[in-house]
C-alpha positions in Angstrom: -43.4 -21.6 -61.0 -40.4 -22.6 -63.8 -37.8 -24.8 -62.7 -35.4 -21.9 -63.3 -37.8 -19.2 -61.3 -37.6 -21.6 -58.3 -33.6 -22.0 -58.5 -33.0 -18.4 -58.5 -35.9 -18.1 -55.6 -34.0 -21.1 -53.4 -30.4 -19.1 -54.8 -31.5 -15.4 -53.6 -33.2 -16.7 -50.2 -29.8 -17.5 -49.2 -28.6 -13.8 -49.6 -28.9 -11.0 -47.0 -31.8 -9.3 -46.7 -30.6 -6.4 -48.4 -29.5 -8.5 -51.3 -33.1 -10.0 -51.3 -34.8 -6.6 -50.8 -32.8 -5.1 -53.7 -33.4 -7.9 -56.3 -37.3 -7.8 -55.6 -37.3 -4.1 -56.2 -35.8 -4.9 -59.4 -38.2 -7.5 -60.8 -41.1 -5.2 -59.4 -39.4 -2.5 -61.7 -39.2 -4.9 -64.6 -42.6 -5.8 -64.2 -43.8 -2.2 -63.7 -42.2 -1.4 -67.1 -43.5 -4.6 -69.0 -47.0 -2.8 -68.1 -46.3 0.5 -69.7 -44.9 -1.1 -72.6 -47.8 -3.0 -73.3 -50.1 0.2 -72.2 -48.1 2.1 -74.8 -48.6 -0.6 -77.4 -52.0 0.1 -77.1 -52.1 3.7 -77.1 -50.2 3.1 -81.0 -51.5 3.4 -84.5 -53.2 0.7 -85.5 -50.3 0.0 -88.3 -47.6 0.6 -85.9 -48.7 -2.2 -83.7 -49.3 -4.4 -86.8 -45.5 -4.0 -87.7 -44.3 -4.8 -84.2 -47.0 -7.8 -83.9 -45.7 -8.7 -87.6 -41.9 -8.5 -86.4 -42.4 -10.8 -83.2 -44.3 -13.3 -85.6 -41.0 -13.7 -87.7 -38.9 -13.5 -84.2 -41.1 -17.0 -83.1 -41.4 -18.3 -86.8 -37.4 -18.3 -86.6 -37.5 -20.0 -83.1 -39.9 -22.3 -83.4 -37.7 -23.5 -86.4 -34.7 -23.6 -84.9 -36.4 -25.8 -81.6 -38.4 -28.6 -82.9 -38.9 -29.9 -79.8 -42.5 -28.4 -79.1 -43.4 -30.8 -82.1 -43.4 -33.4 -79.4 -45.8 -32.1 -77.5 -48.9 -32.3 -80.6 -47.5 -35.6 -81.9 -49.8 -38.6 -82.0 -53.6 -38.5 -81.7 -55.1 -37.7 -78.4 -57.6 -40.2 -78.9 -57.4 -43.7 -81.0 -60.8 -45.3 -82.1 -60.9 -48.6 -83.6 -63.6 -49.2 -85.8 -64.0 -52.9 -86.9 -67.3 -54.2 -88.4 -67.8 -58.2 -88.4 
């Protein structure tokens, strides 16, 4: 789980138990609909869904632009060999 799934867990266990009933309809709901999307993705022209994959490309070019950090995370090699011959 995020760091940011468990605070708002640890934040909505502190509310009533109508509060807490209402907000877990509402992310089943979200996740219901996040299922027919992608069900109605599928169900598309083969063209249509290679505009929308083609858009969402550009969206994470732009992000991954503007958020260098991941570069961190594949910097460096994984494994060093040292190779000396005498």
């Amino acid at each position: 789980m995020t760091t940011l799934l468990e605070q708002a867990f640890t934040a909505a266990s502190a509310l009533p138990q109508t509060e807490q009933d209402a907000i877990a309809h509402d992310i089943f709901r979200r996740l219901e609909a996040r299922k027919k999307s992608r069900r109605s993705l599928l169900k598309m022209p083969l063209e249509q869904r290679r505009q929308i994959l083609a858009q969402q490309a550009e969206k994470m070019v732009e992000h991954y632009q503007q958020n260098p950090e991941w570069k961190e995370l594949g910097a460096g090699d994984i494994l060093e060999y040292s190779h000396e011959t005498k």
